[in-house]
C-alpha positions as CSV (number, residue, x, y, z in Angstrom):
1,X,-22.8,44.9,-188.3
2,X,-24.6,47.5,-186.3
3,X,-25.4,46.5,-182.5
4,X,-29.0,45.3,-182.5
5,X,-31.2,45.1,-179.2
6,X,-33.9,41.9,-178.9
7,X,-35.7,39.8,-176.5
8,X,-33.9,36.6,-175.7
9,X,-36.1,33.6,-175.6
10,X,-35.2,30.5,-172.5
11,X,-37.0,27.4,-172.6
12,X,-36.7,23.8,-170.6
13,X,-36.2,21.5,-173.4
14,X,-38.0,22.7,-176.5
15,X,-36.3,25.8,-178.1
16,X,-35.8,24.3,-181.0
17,X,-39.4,23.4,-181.7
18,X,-40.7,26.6,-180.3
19,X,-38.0,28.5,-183.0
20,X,-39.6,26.6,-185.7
21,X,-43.1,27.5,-184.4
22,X,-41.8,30.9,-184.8
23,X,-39.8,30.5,-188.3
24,X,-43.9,29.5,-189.1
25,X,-45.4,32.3,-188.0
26,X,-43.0,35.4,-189.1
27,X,-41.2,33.9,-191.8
28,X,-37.3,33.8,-192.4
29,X,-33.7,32.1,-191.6
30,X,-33.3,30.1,-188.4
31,X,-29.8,29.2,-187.2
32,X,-29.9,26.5,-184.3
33,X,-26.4,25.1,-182.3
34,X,-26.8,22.8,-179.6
35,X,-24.3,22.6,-176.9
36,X,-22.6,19.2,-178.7
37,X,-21.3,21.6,-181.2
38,X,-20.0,24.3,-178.2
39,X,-17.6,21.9,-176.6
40,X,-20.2,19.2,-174.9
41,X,-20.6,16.6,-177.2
42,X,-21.6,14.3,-174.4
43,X,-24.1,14.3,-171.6
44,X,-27.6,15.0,-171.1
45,X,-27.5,18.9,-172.6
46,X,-25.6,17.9,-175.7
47,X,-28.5,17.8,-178.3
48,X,-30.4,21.2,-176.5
49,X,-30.2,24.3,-178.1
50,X,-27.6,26.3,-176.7
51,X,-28.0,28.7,-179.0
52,X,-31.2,29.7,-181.7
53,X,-31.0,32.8,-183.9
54,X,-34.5,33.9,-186.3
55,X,-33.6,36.8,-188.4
56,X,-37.3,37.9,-190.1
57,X,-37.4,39.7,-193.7
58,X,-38.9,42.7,-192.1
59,X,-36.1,42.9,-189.7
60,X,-37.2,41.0,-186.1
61,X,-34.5,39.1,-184.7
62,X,-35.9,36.4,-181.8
63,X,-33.3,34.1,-179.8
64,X,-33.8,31.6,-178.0
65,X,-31.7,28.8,-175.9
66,X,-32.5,25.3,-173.8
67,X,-31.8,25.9,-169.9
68,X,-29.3,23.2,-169.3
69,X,-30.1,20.8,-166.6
70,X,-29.1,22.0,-162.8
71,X,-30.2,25.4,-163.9
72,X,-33.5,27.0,-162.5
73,X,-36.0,27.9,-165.1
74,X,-39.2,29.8,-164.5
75,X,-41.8,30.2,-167.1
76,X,-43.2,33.6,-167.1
77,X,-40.1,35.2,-166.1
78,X,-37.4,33.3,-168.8
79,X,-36.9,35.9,-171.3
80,X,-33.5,38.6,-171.1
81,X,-33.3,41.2,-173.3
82,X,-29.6,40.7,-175.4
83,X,-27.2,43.3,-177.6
84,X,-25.2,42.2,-179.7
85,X,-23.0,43.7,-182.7
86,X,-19.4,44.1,-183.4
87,X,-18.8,47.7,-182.2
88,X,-16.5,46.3,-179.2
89,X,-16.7,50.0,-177.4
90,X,-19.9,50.6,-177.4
91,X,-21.4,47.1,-176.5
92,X,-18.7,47.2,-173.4
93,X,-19.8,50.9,-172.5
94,X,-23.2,49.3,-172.7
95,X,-21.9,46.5,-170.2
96,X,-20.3,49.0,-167.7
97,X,-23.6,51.0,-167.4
98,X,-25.9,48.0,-167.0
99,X,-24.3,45.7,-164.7
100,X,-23.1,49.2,-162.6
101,X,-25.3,48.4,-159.1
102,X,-26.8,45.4,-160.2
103,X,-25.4,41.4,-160.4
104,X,-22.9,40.1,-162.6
105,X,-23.8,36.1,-163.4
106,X,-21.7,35.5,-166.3
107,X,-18.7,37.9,-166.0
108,X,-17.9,39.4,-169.5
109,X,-15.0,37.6,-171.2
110,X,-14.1,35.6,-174.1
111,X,-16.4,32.5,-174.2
112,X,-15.8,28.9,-175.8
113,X,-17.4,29.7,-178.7
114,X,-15.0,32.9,-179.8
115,X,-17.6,35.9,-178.7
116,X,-16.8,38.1,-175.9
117,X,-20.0,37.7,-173.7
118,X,-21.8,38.5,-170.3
119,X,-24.6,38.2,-168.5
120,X,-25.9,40.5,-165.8
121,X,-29.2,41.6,-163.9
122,X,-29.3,44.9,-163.6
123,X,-30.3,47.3,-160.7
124,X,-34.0,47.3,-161.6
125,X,-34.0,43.3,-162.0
126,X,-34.1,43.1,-165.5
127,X,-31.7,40.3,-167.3
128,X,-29.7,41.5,-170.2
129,X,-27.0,39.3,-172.0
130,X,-23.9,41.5,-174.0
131,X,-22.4,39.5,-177.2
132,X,-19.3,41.0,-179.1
133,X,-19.0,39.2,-182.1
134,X,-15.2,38.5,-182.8
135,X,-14.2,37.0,-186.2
């Protein structure tokens, strides 16, 4: 898998409707996994999307996740741009560069569900999320 670049959708409580309004409008195969399957199988979050994936015929790629609750959300500023890929040395040379000068709020490691992944504002205050997929 090559490492891709695309926008990275957050919503309150409705990602996975807002996916399938989106399957509807460009077409294709939508993956959903809520945060029950990602090691929370009880409490309030467990049925939100924790993660969406919409991979188009003519090659867009949209994700999209719930925010979990205690976590601010803000419409209008709730998308991050994401890269993600398999090519371990480039996506954490990618990592070095972007989160150099600006804050680290999901330091990059191995996460529950088998993915190295971090999340980071850089210097200009743009979000960016870094997936290595592992396995």
């Amino acid at each position: 898998m090559a490492s891709r670049l695309n926008p990275y959708l957050s919503f309150r409580d409705d990602a996975r409707q807002a996916m399938e309004f989106y399957k509807g409008v460009f077409g294709g195969t939508l993956t959903l996994n809520t945060f029950g399957e990602f090691g929370s199988p009880e409490g309030a979050d467990a049925d939100k999307v924790m993660h969406a994936q919409l991979e188009a015929e003519n090659g867009f790629t949209l994700m999209a996740s719930d925010t979990p609750a205690g976590m601010e959300h803000n419409p209008g500023t709730n998308i991050s741009v994401s890269l993600s890929g398999d090519d371990a040395d480039d996506l954490h040379g990618y990592w070095e560069k972007l989160s150099d000068g600006g804050t680290v709020t999901v330091p990059f490691e191995k996460q529950m569900w088998g993915d190295e992944f971090g999340a980071c504002v850089d210097k200009f205050g743009i979000p960016w999320m870094v997936n290595v997929v592992h396995g």
